[in-house]
N, C-alpha and C positions, 0 to 999 in steps of 0.2 A: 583307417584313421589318417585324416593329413597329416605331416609333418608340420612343429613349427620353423618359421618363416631363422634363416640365419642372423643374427644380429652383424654377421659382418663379411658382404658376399663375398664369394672363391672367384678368383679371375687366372683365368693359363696366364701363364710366365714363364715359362720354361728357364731353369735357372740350376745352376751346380747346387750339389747336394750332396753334402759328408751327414750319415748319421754311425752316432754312435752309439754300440752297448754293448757291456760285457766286454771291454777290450777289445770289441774288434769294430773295424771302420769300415762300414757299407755306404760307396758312392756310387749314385746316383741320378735322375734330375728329377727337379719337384714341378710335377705337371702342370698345377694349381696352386695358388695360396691366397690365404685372406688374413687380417689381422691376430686369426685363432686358428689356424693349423693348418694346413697342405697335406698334398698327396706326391707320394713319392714313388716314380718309377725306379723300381732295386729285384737285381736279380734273386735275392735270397736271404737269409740271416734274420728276419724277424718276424715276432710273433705275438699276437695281441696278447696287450697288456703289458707290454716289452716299456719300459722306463727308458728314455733314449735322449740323446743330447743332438742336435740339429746346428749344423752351419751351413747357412747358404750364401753363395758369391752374388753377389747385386749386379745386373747390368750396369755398362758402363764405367761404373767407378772402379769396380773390380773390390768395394767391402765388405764385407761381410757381417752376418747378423746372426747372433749367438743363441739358443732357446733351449729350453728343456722341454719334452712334450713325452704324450703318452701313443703307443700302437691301438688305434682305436679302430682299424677296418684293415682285411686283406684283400685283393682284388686277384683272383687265380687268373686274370687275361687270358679266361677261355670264351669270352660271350663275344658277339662282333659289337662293335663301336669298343670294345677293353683297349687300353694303352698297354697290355701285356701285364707281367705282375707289375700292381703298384698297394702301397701301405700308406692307409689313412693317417694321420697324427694330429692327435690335437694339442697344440703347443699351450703349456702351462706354466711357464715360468719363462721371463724374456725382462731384460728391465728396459726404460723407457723410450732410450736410444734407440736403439732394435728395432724396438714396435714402431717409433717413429720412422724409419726405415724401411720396415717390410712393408706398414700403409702406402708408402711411397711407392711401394712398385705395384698396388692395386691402381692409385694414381697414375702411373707410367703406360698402365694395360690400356686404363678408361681413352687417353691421351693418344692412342696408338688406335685411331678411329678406323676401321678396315684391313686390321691386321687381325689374326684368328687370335691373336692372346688378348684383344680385347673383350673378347667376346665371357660371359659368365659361363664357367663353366656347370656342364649341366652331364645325368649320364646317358646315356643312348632310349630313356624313354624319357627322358626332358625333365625330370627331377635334378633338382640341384645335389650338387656330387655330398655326402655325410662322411668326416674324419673318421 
């Protein structure tokens, strides 16, 4: 069965990444992002279905954008083309500032014509990446 199509593509960023749960702070970089969730390269600490609170540093300006989201994929980075462990998240709560902000850095990728972060990120058999 196809997948359906994302209402709101994943483009690499590569970008700082505090997530939080349960009191403890897992930093990491978030590989991907799109208006509805990222993938987060993190050595350890979560586990789907994990309820987590997400801050990531913006290029350039250096601000950040606050979200609530949910552990919706683990990636064991044992397959080739893996970026090692990384955790899907689908962001669920973000108010409007933010969203207008993280769209901006899909905006920044597009804008970044021949750079690999423009590029939609896809996984090693050309499906686009699922949070």
């Amino acid at each position: 069965m196809a997948e359906p199509a994302r209402a709101h593509p994943r483009f690499r960023a590569p970008l700082v990444c505090e997530v939080r749960h349960a009191g403890r702070v897992v930093v990491g970089e978030a590989l991907d992002v799109s208006e509805t969730g990222l993938r987060v390269r993190a050595p350890r600490g979560l586990a789907l279905g994990d309820r987590v609170r997400v801050s990531l540093t913006l290029p350039g300006s250096g601000a950040t954008v606050e979200a609530q989201g949910t552990v919706t994929r683990r990636i064991e980075g044992r397959r080739a083309g893996d970026d090692g462990r990384s955790y899907g998240i689908r962001l669920t709560r973000m108010d409007a500032l933010d969203r207008q902000l993280l769209a901006s850095v899909a905006c920044w990728s597009e804008e970044a014509r021949g750079d690999a972060r423009a590029t939609p990120a896809t996984s090693p058999d050309g499906d686009a990446h699922e949070p």
